[in-house]
C-alpha positions as CSV (number, residue, x, y, z in Angstrom):
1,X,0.0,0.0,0.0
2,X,3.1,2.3,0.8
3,X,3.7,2.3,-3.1
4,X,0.4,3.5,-4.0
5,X,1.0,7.1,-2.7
6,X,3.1,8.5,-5.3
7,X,1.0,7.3,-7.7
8,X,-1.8,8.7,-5.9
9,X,0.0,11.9,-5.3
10,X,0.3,12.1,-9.3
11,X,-3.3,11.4,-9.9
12,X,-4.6,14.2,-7.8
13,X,-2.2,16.8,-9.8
14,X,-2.9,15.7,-12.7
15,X,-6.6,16.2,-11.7
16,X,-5.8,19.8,-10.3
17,X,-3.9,20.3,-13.6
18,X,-7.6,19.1,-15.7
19,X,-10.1,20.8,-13.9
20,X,-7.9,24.6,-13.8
21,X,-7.1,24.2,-18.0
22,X,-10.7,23.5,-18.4
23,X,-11.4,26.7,-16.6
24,X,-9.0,28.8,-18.7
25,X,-10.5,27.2,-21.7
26,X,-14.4,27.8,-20.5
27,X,-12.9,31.4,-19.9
28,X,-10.8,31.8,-23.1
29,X,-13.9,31.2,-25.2
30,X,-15.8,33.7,-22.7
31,X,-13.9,36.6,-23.7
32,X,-13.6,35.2,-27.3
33,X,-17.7,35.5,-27.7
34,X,-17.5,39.4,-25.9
35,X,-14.8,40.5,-28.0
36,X,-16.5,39.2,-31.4
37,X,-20.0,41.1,-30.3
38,X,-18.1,43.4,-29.4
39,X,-16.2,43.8,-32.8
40,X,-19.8,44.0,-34.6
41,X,-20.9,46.9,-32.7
42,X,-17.7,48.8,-33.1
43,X,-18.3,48.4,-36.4
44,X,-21.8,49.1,-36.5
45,X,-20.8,52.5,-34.4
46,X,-18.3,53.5,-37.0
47,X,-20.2,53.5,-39.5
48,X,-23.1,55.6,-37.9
49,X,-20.1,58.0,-37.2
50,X,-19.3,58.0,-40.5
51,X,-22.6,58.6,-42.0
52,X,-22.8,61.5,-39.2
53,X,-19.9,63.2,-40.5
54,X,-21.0,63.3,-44.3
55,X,-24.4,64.8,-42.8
56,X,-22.6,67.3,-40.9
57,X,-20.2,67.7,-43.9
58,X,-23.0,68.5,-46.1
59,X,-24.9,70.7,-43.7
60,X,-22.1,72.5,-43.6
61,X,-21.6,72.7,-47.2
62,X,-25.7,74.2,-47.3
63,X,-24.8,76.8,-44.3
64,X,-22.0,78.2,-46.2
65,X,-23.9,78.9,-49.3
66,X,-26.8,79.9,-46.9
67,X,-23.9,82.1,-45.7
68,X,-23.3,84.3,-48.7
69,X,-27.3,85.7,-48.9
70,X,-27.3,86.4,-45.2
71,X,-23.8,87.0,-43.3
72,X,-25.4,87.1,-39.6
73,X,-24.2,83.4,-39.5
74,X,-20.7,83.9,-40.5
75,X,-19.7,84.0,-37.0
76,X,-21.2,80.9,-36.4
77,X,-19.8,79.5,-39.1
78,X,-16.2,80.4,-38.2
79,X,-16.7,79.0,-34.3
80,X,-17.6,75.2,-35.8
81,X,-14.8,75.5,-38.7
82,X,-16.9,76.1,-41.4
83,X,-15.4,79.4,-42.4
84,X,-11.8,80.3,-41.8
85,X,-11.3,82.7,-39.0
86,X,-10.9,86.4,-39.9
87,X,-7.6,87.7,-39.2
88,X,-6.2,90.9,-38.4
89,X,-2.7,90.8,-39.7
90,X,-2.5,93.5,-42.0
91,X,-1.9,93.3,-45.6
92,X,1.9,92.1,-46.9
93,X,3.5,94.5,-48.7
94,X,6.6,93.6,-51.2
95,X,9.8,94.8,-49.6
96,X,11.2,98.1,-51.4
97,X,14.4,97.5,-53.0
């Protein structure tokens, strides 16, 4: 009976050994199935983003035209980046030779 104990010994690790890789597994494919619905609705989110910017592209392209029969919304215009800002730096002039 004394020589049953290693082999006892080695039957209980390899159990431990079993039962913690089928937990990594069970949690490997876990994460797996999160990370691939999670993948679809980052794509589904970039592409409302992008359909949000050509909205706001074209809006912007309306305002702007809107802009040239009635100027009150130029400033507007210039705080979202529609319009350059104005700037103050006076004129260059050609240097004098």
């Amino acid at each position: 009976m004394a020589n049953n104990t290693p082999v006892k010994v080695l039957l209980a690790l390899l159990g431990l050994v079993a039962a913690a890789s089928i937990i990594l597994v069970a949690s490997y494919n876990l994460t797996y199935l999160k990370l691939h619905r999670l993948q679809s609705q980052l794509m589904m989110a970039t592409n409302m983003r992008g359909q949000m910017n050509q909205l706001v592209g074209a809006l912007g392209g309306d305002l702007v035209k809107y802009s040239e029969k009635s100027p009150a919304i130029d400033p507007l215009l210039r705080q979202y980046g529609f319009k350059q800002p104005l700037t103050n730096a006076a004129p260059a002039t050609a240097p004098q030779r």
